[in-house]
N, C-alpha and C positions, 0 to 999 in steps of 0.2 A: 414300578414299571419294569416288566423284563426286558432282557436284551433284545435285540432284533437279527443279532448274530452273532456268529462264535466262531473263533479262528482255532480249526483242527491240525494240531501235529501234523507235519509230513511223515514222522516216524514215530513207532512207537520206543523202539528200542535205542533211539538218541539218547545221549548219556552229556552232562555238562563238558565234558571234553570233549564233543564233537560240536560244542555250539562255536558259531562263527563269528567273529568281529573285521569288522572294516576297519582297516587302520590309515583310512584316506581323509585327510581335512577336506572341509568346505572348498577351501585353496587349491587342492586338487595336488597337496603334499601329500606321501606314503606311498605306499603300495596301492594300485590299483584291487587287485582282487581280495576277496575274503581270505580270513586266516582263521585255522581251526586252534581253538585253546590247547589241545596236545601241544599245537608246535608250539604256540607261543611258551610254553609251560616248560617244554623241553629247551628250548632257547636260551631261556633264564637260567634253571637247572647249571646246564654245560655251560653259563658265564660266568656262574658262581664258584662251581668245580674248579675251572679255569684258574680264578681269582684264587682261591684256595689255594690250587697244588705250587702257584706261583710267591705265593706269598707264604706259603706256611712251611714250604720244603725249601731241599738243595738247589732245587730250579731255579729260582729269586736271588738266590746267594753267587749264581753263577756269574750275574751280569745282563745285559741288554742284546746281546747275542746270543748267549743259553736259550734266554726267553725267547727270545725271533726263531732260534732251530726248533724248542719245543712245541713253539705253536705251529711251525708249518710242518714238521712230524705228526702232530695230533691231529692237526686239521686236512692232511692228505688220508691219513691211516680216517677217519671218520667218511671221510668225502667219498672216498674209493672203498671201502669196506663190501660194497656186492659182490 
């Protein structure tokens, strides 16, 4: 039996990183709106980084203070970067 419909792309030029995930529970925990895999993708990336420069450099060895000025240094210089 064939189908009796077929659900057409909104785009043809969508790429898997523009597809979107809801990260809301049934509960009506998370974010409310959609998220595109770029960000999430990027998200991870920069936690990992993060984790890295913290733990594999000078940054780590500084103390819990080093690490608190580095990450509000980084995370202004990122935030404000326009």
């Amino acid at each position: 039996m064939a189908k009796k419909s077929f659900k057409i792309p909104t785009t043809l030029d969508a790429t898997y990183f523009d597809m979107e995930f809801n990260l809301q529970s049934k509960n009506g925990v998370g974010i409310n709106k959609p998220v595109s895999a770029k960000i999430i993708l990027s998200v991870l990336l920069s936690g990992f980084g993060w984790f890295y420069l913290v733990a594999q450099t000078f940054i780590g060895r500084g103390g819990i203070p080093i690490i608190l000025g580095f990450t509000i240094l980084v995370g202004n210089f990122v935030v404000f970067a326009d």
